[in-house]
N, C-alpha and C positions, 0 to 999 in steps of 0.2 A: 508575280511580284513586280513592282515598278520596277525598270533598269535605274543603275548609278554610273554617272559618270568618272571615271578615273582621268585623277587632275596632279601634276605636277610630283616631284620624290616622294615615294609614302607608299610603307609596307599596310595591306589593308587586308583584315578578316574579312572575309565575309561571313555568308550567316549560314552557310553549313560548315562551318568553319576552319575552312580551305583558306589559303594564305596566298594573297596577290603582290608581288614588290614588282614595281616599274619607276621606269627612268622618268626622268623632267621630259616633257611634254607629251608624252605616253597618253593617247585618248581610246575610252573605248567605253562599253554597255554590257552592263552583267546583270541577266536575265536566268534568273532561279526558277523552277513551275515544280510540279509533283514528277512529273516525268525527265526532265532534264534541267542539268546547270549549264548555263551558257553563258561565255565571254567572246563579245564580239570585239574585238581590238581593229578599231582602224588608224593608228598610227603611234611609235615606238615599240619598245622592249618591256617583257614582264614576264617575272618569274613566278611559277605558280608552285605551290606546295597543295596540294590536293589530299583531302580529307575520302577516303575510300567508302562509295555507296553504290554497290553493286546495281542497285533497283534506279538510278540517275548517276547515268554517265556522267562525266565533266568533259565538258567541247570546249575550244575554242579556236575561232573563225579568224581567218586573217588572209588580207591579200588573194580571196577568192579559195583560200585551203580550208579544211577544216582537221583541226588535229584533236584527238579521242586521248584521254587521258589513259595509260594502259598503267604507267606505273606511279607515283606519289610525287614526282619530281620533275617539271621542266621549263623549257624558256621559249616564248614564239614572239617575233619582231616582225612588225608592219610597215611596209612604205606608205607614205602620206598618197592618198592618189589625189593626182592632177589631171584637173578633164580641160 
């Protein structure tokens, strides 16, 4: 599936219908396929409410981490990188 950009305050469904809220200027790419949902956050905070599908983890990537969704609730914050 195409990625979406995440832009500015705004609680956002996605389309397994997992719950993304991030702050004002919060950028990132959320990449859904049959085998995994992927948000890659490269810069602020966002809280994810996660819809449980055992057969498609829920990741998301930040700051070179990657955190695996284990329970239905959490929040992962990026530093803007400066090269």
């Amino acid at each position: 599936s195409p990625a979406v950009a995440l832009r500015g305050p705004e609680r956002m469904v996605l389309q397994d219908g997992s719950v993304a809220e991030h702050l004002s200027g919060t950028r990132g790419d959320v990449a859904f396929d049959p085998a995994m949902r992927r948000v890659i956050l490269s810069r602020g905070t966002a809280h994810f409410d996660v819809r449980p599908d055992p057969d498609r983890p829920f990741v998301v990537i930040a700051d070179g981490w990657e955190v695996r969704a284990v329970g239905t609730a959490f929040a992962v914050s990026a530093r803007e990188n400066r090269a």
